[in-house]
N, C-alpha and C positions, 0 to 999 in steps of 0.2 A: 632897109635893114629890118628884118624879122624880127621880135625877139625868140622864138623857139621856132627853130624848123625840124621836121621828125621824117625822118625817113622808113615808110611803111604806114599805109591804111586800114590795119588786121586788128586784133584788140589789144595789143600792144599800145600801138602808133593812137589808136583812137580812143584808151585810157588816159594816156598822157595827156593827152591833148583836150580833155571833158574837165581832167582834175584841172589841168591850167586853167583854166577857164573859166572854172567854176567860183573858185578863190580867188583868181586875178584877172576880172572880165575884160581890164583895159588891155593886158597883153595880146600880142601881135603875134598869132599861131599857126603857122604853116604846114597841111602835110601834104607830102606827096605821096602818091600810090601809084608804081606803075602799070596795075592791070585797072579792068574798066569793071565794078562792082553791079551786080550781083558776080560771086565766081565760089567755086567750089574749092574747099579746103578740108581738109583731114581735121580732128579733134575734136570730136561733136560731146563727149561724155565731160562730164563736169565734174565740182567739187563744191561742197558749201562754203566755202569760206569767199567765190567768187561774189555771191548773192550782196551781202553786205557792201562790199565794191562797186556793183550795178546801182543800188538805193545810193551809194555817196556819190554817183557821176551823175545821178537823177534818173538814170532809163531804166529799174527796173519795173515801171508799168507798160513799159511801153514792151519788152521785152517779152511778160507775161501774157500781154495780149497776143502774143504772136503764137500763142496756143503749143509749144515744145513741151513732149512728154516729160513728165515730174518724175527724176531721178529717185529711186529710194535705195537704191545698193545694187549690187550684181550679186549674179549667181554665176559661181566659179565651178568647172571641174578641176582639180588641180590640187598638187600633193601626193598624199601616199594613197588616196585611194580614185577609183573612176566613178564614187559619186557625188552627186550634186552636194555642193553645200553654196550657204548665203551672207554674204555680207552687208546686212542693212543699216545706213546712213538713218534710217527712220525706221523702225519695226513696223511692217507691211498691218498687222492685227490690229495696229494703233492710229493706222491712217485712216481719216474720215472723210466722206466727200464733203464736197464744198467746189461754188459754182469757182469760174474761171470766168476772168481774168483776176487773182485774189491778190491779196494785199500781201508783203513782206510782214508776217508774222504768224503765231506758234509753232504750225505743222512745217512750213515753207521755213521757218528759218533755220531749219535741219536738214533739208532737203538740195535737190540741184536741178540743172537743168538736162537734157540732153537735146543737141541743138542741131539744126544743119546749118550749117556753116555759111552758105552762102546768103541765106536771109538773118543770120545773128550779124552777123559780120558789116552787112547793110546797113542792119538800126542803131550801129554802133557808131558807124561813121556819120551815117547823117544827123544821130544825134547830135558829136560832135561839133558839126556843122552848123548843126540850128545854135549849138552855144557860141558861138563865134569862130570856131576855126576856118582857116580859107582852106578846103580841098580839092585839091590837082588829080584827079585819076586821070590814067594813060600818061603817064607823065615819069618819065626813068631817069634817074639820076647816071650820068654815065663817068663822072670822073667826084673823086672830094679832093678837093684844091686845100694843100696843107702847108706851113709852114711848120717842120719838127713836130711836134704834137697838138698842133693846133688846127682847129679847121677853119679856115679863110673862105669857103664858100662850097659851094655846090653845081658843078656845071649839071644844067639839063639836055636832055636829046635834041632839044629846037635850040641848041646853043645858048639859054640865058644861066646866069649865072647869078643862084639864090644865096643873099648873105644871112646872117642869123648873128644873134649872140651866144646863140647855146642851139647846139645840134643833140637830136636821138637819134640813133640807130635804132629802129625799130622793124628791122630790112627783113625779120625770120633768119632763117639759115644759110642769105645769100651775106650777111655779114659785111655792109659795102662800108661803112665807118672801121669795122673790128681790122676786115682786112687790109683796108691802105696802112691803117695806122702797125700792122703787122702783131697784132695779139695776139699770144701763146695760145693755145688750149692744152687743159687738161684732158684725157681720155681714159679716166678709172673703170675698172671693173669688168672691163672684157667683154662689154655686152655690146655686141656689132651686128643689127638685126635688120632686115629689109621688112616694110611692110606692102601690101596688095590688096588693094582691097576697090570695091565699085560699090555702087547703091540701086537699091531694089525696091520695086513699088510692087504695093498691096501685097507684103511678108505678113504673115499673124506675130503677136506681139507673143513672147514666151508667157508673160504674164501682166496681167490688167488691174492693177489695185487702184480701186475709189477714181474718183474723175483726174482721166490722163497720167495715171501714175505707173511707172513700172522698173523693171530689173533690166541694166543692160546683162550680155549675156559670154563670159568667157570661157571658153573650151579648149583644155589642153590637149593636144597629138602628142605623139611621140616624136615629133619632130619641131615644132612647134606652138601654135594659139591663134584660134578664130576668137573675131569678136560681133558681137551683135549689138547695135543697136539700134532702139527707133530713132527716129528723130523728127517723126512728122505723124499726122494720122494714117497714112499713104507710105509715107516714105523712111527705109531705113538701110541704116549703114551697114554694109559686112565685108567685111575686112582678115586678112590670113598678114601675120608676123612671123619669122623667120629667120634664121641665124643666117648673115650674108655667105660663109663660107659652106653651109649645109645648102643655101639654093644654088650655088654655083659648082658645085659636086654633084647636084642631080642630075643635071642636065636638061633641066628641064625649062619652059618658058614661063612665065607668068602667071599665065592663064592655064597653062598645066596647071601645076603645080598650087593654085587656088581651086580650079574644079575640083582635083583631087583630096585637095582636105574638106571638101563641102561634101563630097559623095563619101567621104570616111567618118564624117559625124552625124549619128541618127538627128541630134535634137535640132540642127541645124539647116539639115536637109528637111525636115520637119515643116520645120519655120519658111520656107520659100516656095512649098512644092507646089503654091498656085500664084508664085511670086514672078514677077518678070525684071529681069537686069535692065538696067538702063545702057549698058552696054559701053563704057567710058570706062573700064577699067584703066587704077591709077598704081603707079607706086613710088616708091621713096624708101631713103635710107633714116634708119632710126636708129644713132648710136650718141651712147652717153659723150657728153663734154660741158664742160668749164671755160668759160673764159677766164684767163689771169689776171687780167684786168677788166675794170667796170667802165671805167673815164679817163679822160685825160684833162687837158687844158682847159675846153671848153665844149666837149663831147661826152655822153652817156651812152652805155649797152642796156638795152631796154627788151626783154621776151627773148624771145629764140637766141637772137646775136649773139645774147648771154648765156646763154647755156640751154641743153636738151636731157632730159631724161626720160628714162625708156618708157613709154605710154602704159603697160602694164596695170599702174594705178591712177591713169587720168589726169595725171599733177599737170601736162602740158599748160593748160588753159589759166591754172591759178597760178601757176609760174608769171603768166604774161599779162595777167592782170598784177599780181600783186609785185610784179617789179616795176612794171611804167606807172601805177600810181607812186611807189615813192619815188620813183625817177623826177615825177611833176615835181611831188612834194620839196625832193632834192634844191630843184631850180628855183622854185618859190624861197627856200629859206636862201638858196646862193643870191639871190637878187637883194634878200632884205637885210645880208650881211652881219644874219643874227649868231650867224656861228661859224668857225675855220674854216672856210672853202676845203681844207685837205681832209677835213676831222668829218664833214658833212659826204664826201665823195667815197672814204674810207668805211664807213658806216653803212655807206649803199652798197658799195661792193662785199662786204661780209654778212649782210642779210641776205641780199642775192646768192651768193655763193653757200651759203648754209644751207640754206632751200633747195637747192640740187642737189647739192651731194647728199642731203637726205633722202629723199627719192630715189635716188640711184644707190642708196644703201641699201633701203628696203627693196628694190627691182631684185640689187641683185640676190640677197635673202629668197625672193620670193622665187626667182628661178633655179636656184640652188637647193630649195626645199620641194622641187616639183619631182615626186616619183616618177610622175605618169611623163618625163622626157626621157624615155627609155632610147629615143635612137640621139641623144645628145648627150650621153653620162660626161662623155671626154669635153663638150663643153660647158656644163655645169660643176665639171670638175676645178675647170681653167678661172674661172666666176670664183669659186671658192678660193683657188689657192692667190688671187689676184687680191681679193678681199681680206684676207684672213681668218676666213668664217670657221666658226668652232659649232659643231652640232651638237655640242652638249647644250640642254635649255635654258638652262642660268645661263649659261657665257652667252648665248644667241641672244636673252632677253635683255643682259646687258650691254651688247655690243647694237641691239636696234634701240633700245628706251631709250640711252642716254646720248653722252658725250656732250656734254657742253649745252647750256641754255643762253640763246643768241636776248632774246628781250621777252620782258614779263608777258608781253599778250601772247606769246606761240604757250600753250600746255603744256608740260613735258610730254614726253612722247614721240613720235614720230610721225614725218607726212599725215598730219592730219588726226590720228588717229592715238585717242589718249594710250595712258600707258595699260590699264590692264587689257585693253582691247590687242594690244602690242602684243602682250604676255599669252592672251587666247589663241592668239595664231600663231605663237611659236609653239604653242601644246597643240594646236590643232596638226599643225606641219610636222613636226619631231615627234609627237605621241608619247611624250613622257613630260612631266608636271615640273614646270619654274614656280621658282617662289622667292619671297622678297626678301630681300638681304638685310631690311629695317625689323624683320620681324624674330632674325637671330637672335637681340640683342633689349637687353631693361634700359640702360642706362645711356645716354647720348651726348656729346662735347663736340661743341663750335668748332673746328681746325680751321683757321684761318692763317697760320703762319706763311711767309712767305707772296700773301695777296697782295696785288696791287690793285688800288682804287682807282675808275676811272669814268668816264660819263659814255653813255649809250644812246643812240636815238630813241625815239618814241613817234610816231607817226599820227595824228590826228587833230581834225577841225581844220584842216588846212599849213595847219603848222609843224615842224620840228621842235618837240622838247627833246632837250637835255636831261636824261636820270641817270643816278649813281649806280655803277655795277663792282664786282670784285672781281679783280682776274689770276687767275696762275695755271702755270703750266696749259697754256690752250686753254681752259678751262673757265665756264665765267657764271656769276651768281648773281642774278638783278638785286641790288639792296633795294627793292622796293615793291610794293604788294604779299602775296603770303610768302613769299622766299623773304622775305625782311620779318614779318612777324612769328616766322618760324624761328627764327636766328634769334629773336629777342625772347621767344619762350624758352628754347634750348638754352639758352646764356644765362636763364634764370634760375630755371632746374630743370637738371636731364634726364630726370628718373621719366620714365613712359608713362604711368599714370597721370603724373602733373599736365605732361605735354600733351595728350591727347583729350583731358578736358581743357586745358586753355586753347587747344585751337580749336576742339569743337566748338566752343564759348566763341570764340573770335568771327568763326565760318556764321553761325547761326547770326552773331550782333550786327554782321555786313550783310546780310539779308543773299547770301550769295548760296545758300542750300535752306530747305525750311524745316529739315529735322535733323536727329544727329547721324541716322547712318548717312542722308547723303552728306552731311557733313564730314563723315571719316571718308569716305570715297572721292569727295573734293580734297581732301587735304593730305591721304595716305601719298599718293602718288609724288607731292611735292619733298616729303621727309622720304621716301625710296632715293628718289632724283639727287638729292643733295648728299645721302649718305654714298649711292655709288658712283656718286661724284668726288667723294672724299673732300666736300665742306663739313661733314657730320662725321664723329669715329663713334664707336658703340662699342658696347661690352655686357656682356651677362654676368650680374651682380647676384651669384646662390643667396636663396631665398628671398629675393626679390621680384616683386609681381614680373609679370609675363604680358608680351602683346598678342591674343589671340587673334589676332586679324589679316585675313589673303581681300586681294582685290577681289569684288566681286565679281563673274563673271557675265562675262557681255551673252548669254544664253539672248535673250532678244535681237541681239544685233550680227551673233555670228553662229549659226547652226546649221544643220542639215538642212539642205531646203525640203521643204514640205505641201507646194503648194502647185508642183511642175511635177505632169506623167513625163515618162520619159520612155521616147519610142525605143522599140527592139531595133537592134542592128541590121 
């Protein structure tokens, strides 16, 4: 009898199974993997927030040393115009060299990885491995042995039959837990895309910042988006995305229809013309969904199983790190009985499912604001009216910032990506200026009517805490951190001058900004969040002071690029 067997040896399967291990060395961790590792996989582009996860599982030196170019944003074409612009995770001007293999901290802890997959995916499992898990690759699960919701075992292909006390699905998109157990999915947003894509050796890198650093590279067609990325010194990914029902009306095969968006884009054709294919072109279906459920009796959805969203911004990866680490965490606190088995399962499944459907809100935003899909209007039309997208820029800036805050540590904001950085790319995409609905208004009152109190997860050290949050209507307010000391400044006095020196006062005393603008930049976004969230009502009181203040904009992090010639056609 196992105590966790996990089905899947991807970074899912081999998250779970690092965090179990790490916090409960004595536990008894099985994964299996049915292919035989090293092997190639799709998702090589990162996000920062995985970083942090790599240092809590212990591997990321080991990682670093594996020499993967240092992510600092992309450069996009896409929107209303066909020129380059950039989106940088680190402002390129601001990165310094420094040797490699370097340590988790300043410049790196802004940063990401872009990986190949078949060597990340290696030092993650025998990481793993080395922390105690037992690993089975070549090893298929072919039947899950259930009683009603429960899973009673695991037949394998040699006929033995693996028990556990707690199973993952960590299976990716073959879903072999989700599907016995017969799990709905959701499918929002009309975004049903094939992707295409092989890898190339000795491609030039678009761009070379400081030791190993660069821009993955997105180019929209009119039909759909090439991506570029490195992933190696030698070696790098490129990839063509595409609406399933536009590749299946062309008539075209594959490998058309990829050659053909590489000879129709200069920068990319650029980028290869002394590049040679490795010749293994792959592809795969890339369409949003949800699972309806997280768990059952004594089973978890962990990465893919759980849900997909459109690769667009890269979330694939932190998806599947940041739901099999609380998956572990899940099972750790289920074993210590420190909290409601139902209350702890419910919590994983509304984190998890928050985090996709946010991603797949922003996708679909981001394909619905792309001019340059001139031969897809009818389906970026179908994205909008699916969604309910309003191109006005306030309503877009408040239908991406908000809706709901799941726990204190996510920012407000969206995928990743604070709120005025939000607000820049809806002025950047729409071309006409949002602005903050807290800045209408002198005067501010707590609306709380109608809230119910209730307790939320907290993820860290190993453990599950319990915190107090407020909820209504869908809608929820962590009572604790600056969404708690905003509420106790506002409940004291509303006027806007009082409230923007006590929280500057507040921000500065927590050492959590070191002067006061970035103190109103830390703390503006949180009084926007709650006001159009309707915890906060406002009102303009004649002759009373005024708040002069717009988020700053992110000019360093989201501009024209600058740094990329861009060949003729």
């Amino acid at each position: 009898m196992w105590d966790v067997a996990i089905i899947g040896g991807g970074p899912a399967g081999s998250t779970c199974g690092s965090i179990l291990k790490r916090y409960a060395p004595g536990k008894r961790v099985l994964i299996l993997e049915r292919e035989k590792f090293p092997r190639e996989h799709v998702g090589e582009s990162q996000l920062p927030p995985i970083n942090q996860i790599l240092v809590e599982m212990g591997v990321w030196d080991k990682i670093e040393a594996a020499n993967f170019p240092i992510k600092v944003g992309a450069t996009y074409r896409w929107g209303n115009t066909n020129d380059l612009w950039d989106f940088e995770l680190f402002p390129a001007s601001e990165f310094r060299d420094e040797p490699r293999p370097a340590k988790f901290e300043g410049q790196r802890t802004k940063t990401a990885f872009q990986v190949d997959r078949a060597v990340y995916d290696q030092i993650l499992l025998d990481h793993a491995k080395e922390l105690g898990c037992e690993v089975r690759e070549e090893t298929r699960v072919v039947e899950v042995l259930h009683s009603g919701d429960r899973v009673d075992g695991l037949r394998l292909d040699g006929g033995e039959i693996v028990e556990a006390r707690h199973y993952v699905d960590a299976s990716g998109g073959s879903g072999i837990i989700r599907r016995t157990m017969g799990v709905e999915l959701d499918e929002p947003g009309g975004l049903k895309n094939i992707a295409i894509w092989d890898y190339w050796q000795n491609a030039e890198w678009a761009i070379s910042i400081g030791v190993g650093g660069t821009r993955v590279q997105v180019m929209s067609l009119g039909y759909g988006w090439l991506w570029f990325i490195p992933i190696g010194p030698t070696r790098s990914s490129l990839g063509l995305v595409v609406p399933a029902e536009y590749y299946k009306k062309s008539g075209m095969k594959p490998k058309e229809i990829y050659e053909k968006a590489i000879r129709e884009d200069p920068l990319v054709r650029s980028l290869i013309e002394n590049a040679t294919p490795e010749g293994q072109m792959r592809t795969t279906k890339d369409w949003n969904f949800v699972a309806k459920r997280m768990s059952g009796e004594n089973w978890m959805l962990a990465g893919e199983s759980a849900g997909f969203a459109d690769p667009i911004l890269a979330a694939g990866m932190t998806l599947a790190h940041a739901g099999a680490r609380e998956a572990a965490y899940t099972i750790l606190a289920l074993d210590r009985g420190s909290h409601p088995a139902e209350w702890l399962k419910e919590q994983y499944r509304e984190n998890q499912a928050s985090r996709i459907y946010q991603h797949i809100r922003f996708a679909n935003f981001w394909y619905h604001a792309n001019g340059c899909f001139t031969d897809l209007k009818a389906y970026t039309s179908e994205i909008a009216r699916d969604a309910g997208l309003e191109l006005d820029p306030n309503e877009a800036f408040q239908w991406l910032g908000t809706g709901g805050f799941v726990f204190e540590k996510v920012f407000n904001g969206l995928a990743g990506f604070p709120l005025g950085a939000v607000k820049d790319i809806v002025e950047l995409f729409l071309q006409k200026e949002a602005s903050l609905k807290s800045a209408e208004f002198n005067y501010f009152t707590m609306n709380l009517e109608g809230a119910q109190r209730e307790k939320y997860a907290l993820y860290g050290n190993g453990r599950v805490e319990a915190q107090e949050r407020l909820v209504r209507d869908g809608k929820t307010l962590p009572f604790s951190g600056m969404y708690y000391v905003l509420a106790q400044i506002i409940s004291q006095n509303g006027g806007i001058d009082y409230i923007v020196g006590a929280m500057v006062h507040a921000i500065l005393e927590r050492g959590v900004a070191k002067d006061p603008d970035a103190a109103m930049e830390f703390g503006m976004p949180y009084l926007e969040s709650m006001v159009r969230d309707g915890w906060v009502t406002g009102e303009y009181i004649e002759g009373g002071p005024t708040l002069e203040y717009d988020l700053p904009r992110f000019a360093s992090s989201i501009h024209v690029n600058r740094d990329m010639p861009v060949p003729s056609a």
